[in-house]
N, CA, C and O of each residue as an XYZ file, in Angstrom:
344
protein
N      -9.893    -18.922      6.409
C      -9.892    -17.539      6.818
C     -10.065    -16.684      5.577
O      -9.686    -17.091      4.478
N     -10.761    -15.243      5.786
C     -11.064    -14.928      3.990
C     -10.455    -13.429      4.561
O     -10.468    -13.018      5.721
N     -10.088    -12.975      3.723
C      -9.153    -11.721      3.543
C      -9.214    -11.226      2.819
O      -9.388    -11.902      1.805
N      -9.133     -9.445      2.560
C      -9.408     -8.620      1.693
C      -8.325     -8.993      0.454
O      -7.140     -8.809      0.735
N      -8.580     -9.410     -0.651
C      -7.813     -9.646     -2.152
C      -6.380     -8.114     -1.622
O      -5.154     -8.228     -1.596
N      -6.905     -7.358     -1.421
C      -5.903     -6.330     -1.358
C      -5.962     -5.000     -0.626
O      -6.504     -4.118     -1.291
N      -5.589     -4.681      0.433
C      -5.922     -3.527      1.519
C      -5.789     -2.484      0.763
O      -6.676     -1.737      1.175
N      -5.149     -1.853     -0.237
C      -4.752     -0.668     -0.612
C      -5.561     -0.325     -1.825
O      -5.592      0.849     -2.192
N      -6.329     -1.406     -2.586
C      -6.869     -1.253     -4.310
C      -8.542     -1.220     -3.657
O      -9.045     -2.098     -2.955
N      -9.226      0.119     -4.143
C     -10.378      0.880     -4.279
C     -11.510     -0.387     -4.316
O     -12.339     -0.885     -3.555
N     -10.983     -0.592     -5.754
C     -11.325     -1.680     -7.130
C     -12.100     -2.771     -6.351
O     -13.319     -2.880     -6.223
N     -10.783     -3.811     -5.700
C     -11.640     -4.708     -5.165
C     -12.250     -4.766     -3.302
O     -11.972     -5.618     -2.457
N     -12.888     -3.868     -3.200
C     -12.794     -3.902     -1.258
C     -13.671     -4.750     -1.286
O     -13.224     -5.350     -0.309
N     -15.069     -5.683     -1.723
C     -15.918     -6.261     -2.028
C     -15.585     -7.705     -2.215
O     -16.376     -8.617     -1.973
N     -14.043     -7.901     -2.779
C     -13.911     -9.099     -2.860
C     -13.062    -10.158     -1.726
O     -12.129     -9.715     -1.056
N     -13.287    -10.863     -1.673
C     -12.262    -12.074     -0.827
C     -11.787    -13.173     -1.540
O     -12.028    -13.550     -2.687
N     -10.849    -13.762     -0.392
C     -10.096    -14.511     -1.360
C     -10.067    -15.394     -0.172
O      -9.958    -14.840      0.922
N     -10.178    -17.159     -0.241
C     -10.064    -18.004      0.707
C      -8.649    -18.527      1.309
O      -7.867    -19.109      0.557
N      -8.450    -18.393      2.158
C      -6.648    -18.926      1.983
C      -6.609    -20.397      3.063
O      -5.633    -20.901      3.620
N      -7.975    -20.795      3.088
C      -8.095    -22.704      3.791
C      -8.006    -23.297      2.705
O      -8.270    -22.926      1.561
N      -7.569    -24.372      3.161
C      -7.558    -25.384      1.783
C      -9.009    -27.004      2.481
O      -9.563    -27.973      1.962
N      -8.967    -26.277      3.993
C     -10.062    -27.180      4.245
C      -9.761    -28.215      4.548
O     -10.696    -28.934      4.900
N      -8.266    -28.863      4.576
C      -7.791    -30.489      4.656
C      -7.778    -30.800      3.627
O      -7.150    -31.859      3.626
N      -8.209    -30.469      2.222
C      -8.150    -30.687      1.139
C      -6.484    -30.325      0.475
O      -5.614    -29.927      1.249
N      -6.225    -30.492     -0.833
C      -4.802    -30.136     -1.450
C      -4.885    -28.921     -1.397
O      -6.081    -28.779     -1.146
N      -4.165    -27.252     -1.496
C      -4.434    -26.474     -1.484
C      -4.139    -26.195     -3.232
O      -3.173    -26.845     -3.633
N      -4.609    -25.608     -3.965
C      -4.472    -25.027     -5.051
C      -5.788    -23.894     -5.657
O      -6.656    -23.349     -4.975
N      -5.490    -23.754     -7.648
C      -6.537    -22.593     -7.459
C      -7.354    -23.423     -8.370
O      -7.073    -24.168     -9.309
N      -8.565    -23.023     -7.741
C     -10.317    -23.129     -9.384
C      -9.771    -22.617    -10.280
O      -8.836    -21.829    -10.141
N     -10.379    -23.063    -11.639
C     -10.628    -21.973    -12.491
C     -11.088    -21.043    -12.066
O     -10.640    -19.955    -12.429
N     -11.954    -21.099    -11.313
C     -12.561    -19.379    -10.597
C     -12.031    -18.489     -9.923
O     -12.090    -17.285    -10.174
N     -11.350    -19.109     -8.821
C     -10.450    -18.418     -8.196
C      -8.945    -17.740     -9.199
O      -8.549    -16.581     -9.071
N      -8.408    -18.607    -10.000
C      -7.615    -18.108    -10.674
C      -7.807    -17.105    -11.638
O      -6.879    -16.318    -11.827
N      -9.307    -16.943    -12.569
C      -9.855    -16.347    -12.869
C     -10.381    -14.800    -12.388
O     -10.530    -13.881    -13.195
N     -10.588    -14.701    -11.191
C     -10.500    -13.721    -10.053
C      -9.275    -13.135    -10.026
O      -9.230    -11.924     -9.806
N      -8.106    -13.843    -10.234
C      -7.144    -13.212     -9.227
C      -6.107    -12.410    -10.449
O      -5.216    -11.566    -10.357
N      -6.686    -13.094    -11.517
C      -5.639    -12.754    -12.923
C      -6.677    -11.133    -13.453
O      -6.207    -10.302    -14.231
N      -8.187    -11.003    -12.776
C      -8.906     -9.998    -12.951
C      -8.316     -9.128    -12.003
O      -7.761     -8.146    -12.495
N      -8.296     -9.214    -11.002
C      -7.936     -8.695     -9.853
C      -6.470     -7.964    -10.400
O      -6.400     -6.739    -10.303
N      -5.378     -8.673    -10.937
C      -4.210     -7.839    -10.973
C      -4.154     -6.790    -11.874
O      -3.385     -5.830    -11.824
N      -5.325     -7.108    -13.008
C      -5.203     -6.386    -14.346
C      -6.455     -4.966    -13.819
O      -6.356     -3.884    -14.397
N      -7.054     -5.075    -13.211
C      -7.511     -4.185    -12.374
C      -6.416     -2.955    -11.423
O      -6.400     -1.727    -11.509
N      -5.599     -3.872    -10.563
C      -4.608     -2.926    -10.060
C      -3.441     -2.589    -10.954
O      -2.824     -1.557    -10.688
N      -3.050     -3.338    -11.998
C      -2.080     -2.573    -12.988
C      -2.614     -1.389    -13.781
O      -1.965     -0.389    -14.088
N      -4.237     -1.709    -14.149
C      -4.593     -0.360    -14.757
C      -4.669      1.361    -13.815
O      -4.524      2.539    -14.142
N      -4.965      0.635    -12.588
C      -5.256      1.415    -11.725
C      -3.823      2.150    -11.061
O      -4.146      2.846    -10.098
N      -2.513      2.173    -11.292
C      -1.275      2.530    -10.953
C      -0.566      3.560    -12.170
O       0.563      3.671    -12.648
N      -1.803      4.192    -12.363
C      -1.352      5.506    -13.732
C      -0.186      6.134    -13.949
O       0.851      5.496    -13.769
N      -0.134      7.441    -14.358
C       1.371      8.194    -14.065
C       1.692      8.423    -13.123
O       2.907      8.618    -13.094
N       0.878      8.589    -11.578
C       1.171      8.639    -10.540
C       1.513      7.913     -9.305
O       1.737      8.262     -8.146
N       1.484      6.898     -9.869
C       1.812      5.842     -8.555
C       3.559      5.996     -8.155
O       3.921      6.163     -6.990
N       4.308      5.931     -9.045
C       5.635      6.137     -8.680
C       5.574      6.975     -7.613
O       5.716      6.508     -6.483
N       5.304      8.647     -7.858
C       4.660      9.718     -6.921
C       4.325      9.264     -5.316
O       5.004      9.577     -4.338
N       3.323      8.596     -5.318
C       2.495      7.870     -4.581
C       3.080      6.794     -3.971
O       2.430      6.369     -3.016
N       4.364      6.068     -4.279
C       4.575      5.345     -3.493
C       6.063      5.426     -2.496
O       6.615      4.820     -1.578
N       6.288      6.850     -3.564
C       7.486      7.792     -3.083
C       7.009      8.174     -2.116
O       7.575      7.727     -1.119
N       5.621      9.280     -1.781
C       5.649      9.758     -0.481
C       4.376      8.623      0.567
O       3.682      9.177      1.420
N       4.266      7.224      0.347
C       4.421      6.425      1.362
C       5.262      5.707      2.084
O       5.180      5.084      3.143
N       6.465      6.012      0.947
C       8.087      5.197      1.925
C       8.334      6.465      2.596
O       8.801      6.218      3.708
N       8.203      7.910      2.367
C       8.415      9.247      3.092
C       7.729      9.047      4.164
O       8.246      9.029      5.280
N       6.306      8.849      3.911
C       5.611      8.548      5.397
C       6.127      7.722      6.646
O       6.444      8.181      7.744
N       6.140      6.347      6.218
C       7.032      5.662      6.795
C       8.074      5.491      7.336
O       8.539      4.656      8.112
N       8.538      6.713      6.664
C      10.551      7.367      7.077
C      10.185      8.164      8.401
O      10.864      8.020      9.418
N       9.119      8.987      8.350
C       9.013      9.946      9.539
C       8.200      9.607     10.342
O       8.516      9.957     11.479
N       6.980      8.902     10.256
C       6.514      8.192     10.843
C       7.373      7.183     12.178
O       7.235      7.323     13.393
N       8.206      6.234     11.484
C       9.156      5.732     12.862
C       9.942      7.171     13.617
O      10.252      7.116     14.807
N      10.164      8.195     12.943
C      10.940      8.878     13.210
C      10.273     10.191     13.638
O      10.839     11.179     13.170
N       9.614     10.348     14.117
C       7.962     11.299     14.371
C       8.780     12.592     15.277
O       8.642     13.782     14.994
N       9.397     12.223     16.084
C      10.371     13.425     17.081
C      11.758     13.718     17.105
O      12.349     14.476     17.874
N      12.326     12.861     15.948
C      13.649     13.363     15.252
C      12.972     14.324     14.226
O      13.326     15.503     14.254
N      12.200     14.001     13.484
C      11.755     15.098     12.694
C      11.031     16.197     13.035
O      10.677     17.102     12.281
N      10.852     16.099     14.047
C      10.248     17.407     14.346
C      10.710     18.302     15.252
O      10.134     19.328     15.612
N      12.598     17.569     15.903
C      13.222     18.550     16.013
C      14.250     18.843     15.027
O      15.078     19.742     15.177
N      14.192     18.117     14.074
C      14.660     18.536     12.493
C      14.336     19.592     12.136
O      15.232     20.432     12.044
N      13.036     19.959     11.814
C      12.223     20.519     11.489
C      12.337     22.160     12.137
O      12.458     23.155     11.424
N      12.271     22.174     13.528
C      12.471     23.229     14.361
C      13.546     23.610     14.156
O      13.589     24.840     14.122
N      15.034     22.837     13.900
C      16.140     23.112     13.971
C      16.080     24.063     12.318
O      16.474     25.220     12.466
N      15.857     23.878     11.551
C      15.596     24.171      9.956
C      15.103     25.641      9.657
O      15.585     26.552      8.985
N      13.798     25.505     10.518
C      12.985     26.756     10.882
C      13.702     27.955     11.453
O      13.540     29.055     10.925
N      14.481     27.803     12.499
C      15.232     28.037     13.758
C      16.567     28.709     12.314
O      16.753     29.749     11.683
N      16.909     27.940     12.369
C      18.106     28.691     10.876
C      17.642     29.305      9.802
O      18.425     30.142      9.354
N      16.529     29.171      9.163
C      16.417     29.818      8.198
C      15.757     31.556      8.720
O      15.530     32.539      8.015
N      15.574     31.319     10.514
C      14.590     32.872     10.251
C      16.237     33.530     10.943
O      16.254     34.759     10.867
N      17.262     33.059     11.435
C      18.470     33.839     11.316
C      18.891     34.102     10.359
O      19.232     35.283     10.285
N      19.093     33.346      9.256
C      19.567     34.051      8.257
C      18.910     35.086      7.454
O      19.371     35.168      6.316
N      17.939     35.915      7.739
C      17.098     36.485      6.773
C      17.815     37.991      7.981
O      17.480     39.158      7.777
C-alpha cells in the first residue's frame, strides 16, 4: 500500500513511501532510508519560528471543533455580557 511520506509537509506531497514488505522481511534500502532521513531534514527545516504558533492554534482547532456548539454558546454568552456592561 503506498502513502503520502507525510499529510501535513508542502515539501514532500510527490513522494511515497511503501509500507508492503511483499512476503519478503520487512526492512529499509539504502534508498528508502536515504529518502526518509531527507524527508525529516526537510520537515525540521521547514518548522521555523512559527510552528510552535501553528501547532498551538491546531490543538485550538481541535478543542472547538469537537466542541462546535458549546462554543458557540460560549461565545454568545461572552458577547451577551460584555454589551451589558458597557
Amino acid at each position: 500500500m503506498d502513502t503520502p511520506v507525510c499529510a501535513n509537509c508542502a515539501n514532500c506531497a510527490n513522494s511515497r513511501w511503501s509500507t508492503a514488505a511483499l512476503g519478503g522481511q520487512a526492512s529499509l534500502s539504502p534508498l528508502e532510508l536515504s529518502a526518509l532521513v531527507e524527508h525529516l531534514q526537510l520537515c525540521r527545516c521547514s518548522s521555523g519560528r512559527l510552528f510552535a504558533l501553528r501547532c498551538m492554534f491546531e490543538a485550538l482547532e481541535g478543542f472547538v471543533a469537537g466542541r462546535f456548539v458549546t462554543t458557540l454558546v460560549t461565545m454568545a454568552l461572552l458577547i451577551g455580557v460584555s454589551a451589558q456592561v458597557r
